[in-house]
Every structure is written in structure tokens, then in C-alpha cells.
C-alpha positions, -999 to 999 in steps of 0.1 A, spaced: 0 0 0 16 31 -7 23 58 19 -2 84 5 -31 56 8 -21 53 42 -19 85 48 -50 91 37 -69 60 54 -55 74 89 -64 107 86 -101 94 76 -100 72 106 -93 102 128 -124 129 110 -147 95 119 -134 93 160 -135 130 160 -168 129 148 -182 101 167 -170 117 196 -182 148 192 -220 135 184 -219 106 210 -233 135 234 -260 146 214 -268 107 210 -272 99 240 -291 129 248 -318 117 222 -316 83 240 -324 95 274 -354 120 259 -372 87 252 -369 76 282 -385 72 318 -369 92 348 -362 58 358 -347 43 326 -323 73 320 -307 74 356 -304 35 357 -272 16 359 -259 2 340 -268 25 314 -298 6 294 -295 11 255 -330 -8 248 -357 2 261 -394 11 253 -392 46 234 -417 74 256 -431 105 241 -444 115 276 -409 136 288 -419 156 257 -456 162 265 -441 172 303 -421 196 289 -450 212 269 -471 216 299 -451 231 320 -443 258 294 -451 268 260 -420 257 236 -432 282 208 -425 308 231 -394 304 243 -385 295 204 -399 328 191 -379 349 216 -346 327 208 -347 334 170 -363 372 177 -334 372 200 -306 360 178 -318 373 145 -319 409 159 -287 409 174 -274 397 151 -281 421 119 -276 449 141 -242 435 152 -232 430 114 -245 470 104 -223 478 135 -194 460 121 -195 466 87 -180 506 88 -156 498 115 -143 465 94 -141 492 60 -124 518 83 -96 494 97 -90 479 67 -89 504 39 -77 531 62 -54 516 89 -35 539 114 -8 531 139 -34 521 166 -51 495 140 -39 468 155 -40 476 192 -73 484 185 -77 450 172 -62 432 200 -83 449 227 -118 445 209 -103 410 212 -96 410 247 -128 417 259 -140 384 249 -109 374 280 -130 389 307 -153 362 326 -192 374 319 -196 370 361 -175 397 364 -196 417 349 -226 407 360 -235 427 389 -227 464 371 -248 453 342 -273 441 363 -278 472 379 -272 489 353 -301 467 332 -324 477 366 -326 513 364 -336 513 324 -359 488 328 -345 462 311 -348 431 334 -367 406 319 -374 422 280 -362 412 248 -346 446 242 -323 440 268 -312 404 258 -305 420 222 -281 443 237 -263 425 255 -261 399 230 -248 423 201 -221 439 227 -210 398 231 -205 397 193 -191 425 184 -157 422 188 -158 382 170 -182 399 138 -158 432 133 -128 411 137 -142 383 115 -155 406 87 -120 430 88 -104 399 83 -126 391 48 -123 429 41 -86 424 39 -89 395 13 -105 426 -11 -79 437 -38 -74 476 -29 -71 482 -63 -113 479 -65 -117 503 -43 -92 528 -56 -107 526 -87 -140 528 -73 -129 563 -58 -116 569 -94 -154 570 -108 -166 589 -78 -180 562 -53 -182 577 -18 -178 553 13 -210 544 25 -211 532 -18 -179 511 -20 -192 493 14 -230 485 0 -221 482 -37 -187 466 -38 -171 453 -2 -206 438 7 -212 415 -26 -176 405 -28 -172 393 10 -212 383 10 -195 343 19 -172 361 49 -203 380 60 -224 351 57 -206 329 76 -203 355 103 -239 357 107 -245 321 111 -218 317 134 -233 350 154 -266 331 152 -249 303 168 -238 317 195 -266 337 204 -291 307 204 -259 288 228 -260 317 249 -272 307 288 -254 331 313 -268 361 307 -304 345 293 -305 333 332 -293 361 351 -313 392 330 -342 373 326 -375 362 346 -404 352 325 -412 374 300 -382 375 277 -372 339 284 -353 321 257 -347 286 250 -317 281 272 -335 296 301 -363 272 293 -334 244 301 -321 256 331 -360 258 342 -353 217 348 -326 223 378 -345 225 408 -338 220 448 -359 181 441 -327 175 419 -324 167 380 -351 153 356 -327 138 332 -352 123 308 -375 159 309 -339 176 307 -331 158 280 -360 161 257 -362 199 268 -322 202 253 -333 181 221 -360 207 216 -340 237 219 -310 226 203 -334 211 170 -337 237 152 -298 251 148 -289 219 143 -310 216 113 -302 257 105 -267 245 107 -270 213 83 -291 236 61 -259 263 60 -231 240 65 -223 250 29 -226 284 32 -203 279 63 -174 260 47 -177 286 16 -173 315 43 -149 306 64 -124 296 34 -127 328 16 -96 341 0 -78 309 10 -73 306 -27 -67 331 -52 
């Protein structure tokens, strides 16, 4: 067998463990939302067993799934575009007209992801309590679009920077004013890079659970709130846990599957020219 078919077998046998290993969670997950309370803490851990829709009819009752659904995607679609408009200008500025304090300024939009969300918490809190913002969508948004921002500029300067200049400059040649070059030219060449940004914003907006928890009550309640509803002082409901997760986590994973494309395309633009 020749070393590049070995090579190649291997490094198959790797993207398969990788995979398996990453998906055995969410397998098992889907395992234990089908079964009883009883089923899903027993041990040893019982692979058949008599499949149960009733941890999903549980989970309805105690609060509507729609809901907490419809404030996810409101939620992440919102803070998302708005995180992108923010983004786009200061992407155009730092890449088209970089100064000596680009890159610092770079590095510390960057370093704000570094500071641990609890320490934070009690400032924005109390901040969150004297505009009213406790328990609304508005303030979820925010919050959610100030987490972001520094991944989407950095992500979509990075794209920017994969844009010949020479477009631009000629651009300014035939009179094209900035707010122009960015809608008609920087937007429809680095639509993959932008796209992928979104969906990966998306992402991490629907995974989002600290501040979902902390800012939140009843009102403005997404889905990972809607989990975390399932700890309680009685102890964990595994299987009602379990089919709770599969529900939230259902629809990005098919949004994902449906993009993974669009993804791939993205995040390899300008990796070959």
C-alpha cells in the first residue's frame, strides 16, 4: 500500500473518532429524551428500552415551547443584523484606512472576549435595573450584540482584507463615496465572509445561557432559560432535561445542516486566489 493511501486512510479514521465523539453527546441525549426518569438514571446505562413520548408532552405543559422559540430566533436574528451593520463601517475603516493604533485596537476589541461574563454581572445588572430592562427582549439584544461585536468586526475586517485595494481605488476613481464602496462593492464580494459570520453570530446567540439566566425572569425567556428551568432543589429530571435540550438545540442543528455549505464557503474565503 503506498504511503499516500495510508496517509489518507489514517487521517479518515481520525475525521470518523472525531466525529463520533463529538455527536456521541447529542446521541445519547436523544436516548435519554425517550426515556422514563427511571430508565435514563439507571445503571448500568440501558441502551433498549421502550421509546416514551411523555418527557416531551411534560415539557410542553409546563411551558409553551413556541415561546421560548420565538424569543430565541427574535433574539438572535436581531442581534445579530444589528451586530453586522455595526461592524461593517468599522471593518471598511480598519482595513482600507489603517492607522498606527489598527492593531492595538484590534487586540483589545479581542480581549474583551478574555473577561469572565460573572465579572460583569453585577454592574450590568444594575445597570439593566434602572432602564428597565430586566426581563425584556430589548435588553437580551443588547447584551447579545455587545458579546459579538468584537468576534463579527474582527471576522468581517479579516474578509475585508482579502479585497484587492485596487477595486476600491478605482472605485474612488469613478466617484463612489464610502457608505457606496461598502454596499455596492465590499458587501457582494465578501457576502461568503459576511455570511458565515452571521451564522456563526446566530450560533452563539441561540448557545448563549449566562446572561439568558441572570437578566431574565419570565417574560423575555429564551430557549436556554427554558433548560435551566429543569434544575431544581428536588434534583435533576434527566429524561424531561433531556428532551427539553433536544427541543432547543433542533432547530440550529437543522439551520446549521441547512448552511453547513454556506459555512465552509465563508470561512475559506480568500484561502485561494
Amino acid at each position: 500500500m503506498r504511503p499516500r493511501t495510508k496517509r489518507k486512510i489514517r487521517m479518515t479514521f481520525l475525521g470518523w473518532a472525531a466525529a463520533l465523539v463529538v455527536a456521541f453527546p447529542i446521541f445519547w441525549m436523544t436516548l435519554a429524551a425517550f426515556k422514563t426518569e427511571i430508565v435514563a438514571v439507571s445503571t448500568p446505562p440501558q441502551l433498549f428500552f421502550s421509546p416514551t413520548l411523555q418527557n416531551f408532552a411534560e415539557v410542553q405543559s409546563r411551558g409553551d415551547y413556541l415561546i421560548f422559540a420565538g424569543n430565541s430566533i427574535v433574539i438572535s436574528a436581531s442581534a445579530t443584523l444589528i451586530a453586522i451593520l455595526l461592524a461593517l463601517p468599522a471593518a471598511y475603516a480598519m482595513a482600507f484606512h489603517p492607522t498606527n493604533r489598527t492593531k492595538d485596537l484590534l487586540l483589545w476589541m479581542l480581549s474583551t472576549k478574555m473577561m469572565p461574563a460573572v465579572g460583569v454581572l453585577i454592574p450590568i445588572y444594575l445597570i439593566y435595573k434602572g432602564l428597565h430592562l430586566l426581563d425584556t427582549v430589548y435588553g437580551l439584544i443588547i447584551i447579545y450584540i455587545l458579546m459579538n461585536l468584537p468576534i463579527v468586526a474582527w471576522m468581517i475586517y479579516s474578509f475585508f482584507r482579502e479585497v484587492p485595494k485596487e477595486i476600491l481605488e478605482a472605485a474612488r476613481m469613478d466617484g463612489a463615496r464610502p457608505l457606496q464602496q461598502v454596499t455596492l462593492l465590499l458587501v457582494p464580494l465578501a457576502l461568503p465572509g459576511i455570511a458565515s459570520t452571521a451564522l456563526l453570530s446566530i450560533i452563539l446567540c441561540w448557545n448563549e445561557a449566562f446572561w439568558s439566566i441572570n437578566l431574565t425572569a419570565t417574560q423575555a425567556r429564551p430557549l436556554t432559560a427554558f433548560i435551566a428551568s429543569f434544575s431544581s432543589p428536588e434534583g435533576l429530571f434527566w429524561a424531561k432535561l433531556s428532551a427539553a435540550s433536544l427541543l432547543a438545540i433542533a432547530p440550529i442543528v437543522i439551520f446549521g445542516f441547512m448552511t453547513q455549505r454556506q459555512l465552509v464557503r465563508g470561512l475559506t474565503f480568500g484561502a485561494v486566489k
